[in-house]
C-alpha positions as CSV (number, residue, x, y, z in Angstrom):
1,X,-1.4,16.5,3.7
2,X,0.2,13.2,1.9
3,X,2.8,11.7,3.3
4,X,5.3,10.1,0.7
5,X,6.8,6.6,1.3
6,X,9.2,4.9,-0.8
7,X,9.5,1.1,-1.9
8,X,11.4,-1.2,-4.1
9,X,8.9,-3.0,-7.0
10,X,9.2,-5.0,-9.9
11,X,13.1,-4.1,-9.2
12,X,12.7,-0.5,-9.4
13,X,12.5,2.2,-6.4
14,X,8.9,3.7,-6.7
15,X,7.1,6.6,-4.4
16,X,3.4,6.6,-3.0
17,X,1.7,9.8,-1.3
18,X,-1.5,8.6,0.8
19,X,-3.0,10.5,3.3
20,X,-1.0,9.3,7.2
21,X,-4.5,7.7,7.6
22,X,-4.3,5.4,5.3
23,X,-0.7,4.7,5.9
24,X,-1.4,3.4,9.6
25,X,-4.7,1.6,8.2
26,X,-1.9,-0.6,5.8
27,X,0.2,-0.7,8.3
28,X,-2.2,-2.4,11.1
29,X,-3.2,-4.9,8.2
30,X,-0.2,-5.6,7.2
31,X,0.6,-6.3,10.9
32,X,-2.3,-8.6,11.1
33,X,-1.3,-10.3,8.3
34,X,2.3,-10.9,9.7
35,X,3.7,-8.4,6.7
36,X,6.0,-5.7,6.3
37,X,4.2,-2.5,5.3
38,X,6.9,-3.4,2.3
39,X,5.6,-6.7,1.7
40,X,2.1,-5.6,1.9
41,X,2.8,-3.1,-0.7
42,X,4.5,-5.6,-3.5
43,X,1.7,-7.9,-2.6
44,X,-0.7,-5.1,-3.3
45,X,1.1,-4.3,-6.6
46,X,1.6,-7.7,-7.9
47,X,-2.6,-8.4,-7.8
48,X,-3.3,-4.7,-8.8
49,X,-4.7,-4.5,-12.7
50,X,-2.7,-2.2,-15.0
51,X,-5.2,0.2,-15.1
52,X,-5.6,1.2,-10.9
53,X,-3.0,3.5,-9.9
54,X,-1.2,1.5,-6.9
55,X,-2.0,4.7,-4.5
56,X,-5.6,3.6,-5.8
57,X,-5.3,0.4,-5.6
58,X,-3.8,0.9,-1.8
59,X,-6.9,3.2,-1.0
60,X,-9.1,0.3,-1.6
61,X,-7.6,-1.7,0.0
62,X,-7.6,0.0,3.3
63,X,-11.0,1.0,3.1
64,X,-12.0,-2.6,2.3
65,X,-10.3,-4.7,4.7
66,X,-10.4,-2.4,7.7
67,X,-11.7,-3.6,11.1
């Protein structure tokens, strides 16, 4: 089951569906990293390349920086 969570980016309001795993894996780093799940989210999206989805790009991200 995805679990939709929505975000202001670039100025715009944008939705992501991840699975609640990966929500509380980006929340704990974000956490860590003395970020908002928000903040963690733009960051995320600012360094993403055009071509990775940001729920990709998110994915990733909590797979690669988990602890």
């Amino acid at each position: 089951m995805l679990v939709k969570h929505s975000f202001s980016l670039a100025g715009h309001r944008t939705s992501v569906a991840l699975e609640p795993e990966f929500w509380a894996a980006l929340a704990a780093l974000a956490a860590a990293r003395g970020l908002t799940l928000a903040g963690l989210i733009v960051a995320v999206d600012a360094a993403r390349t055009p071509d990775r989805p940001l729920a990709s790009a998110l994915r990733v991200l909590a797979l690669t920086e988990r602890r």
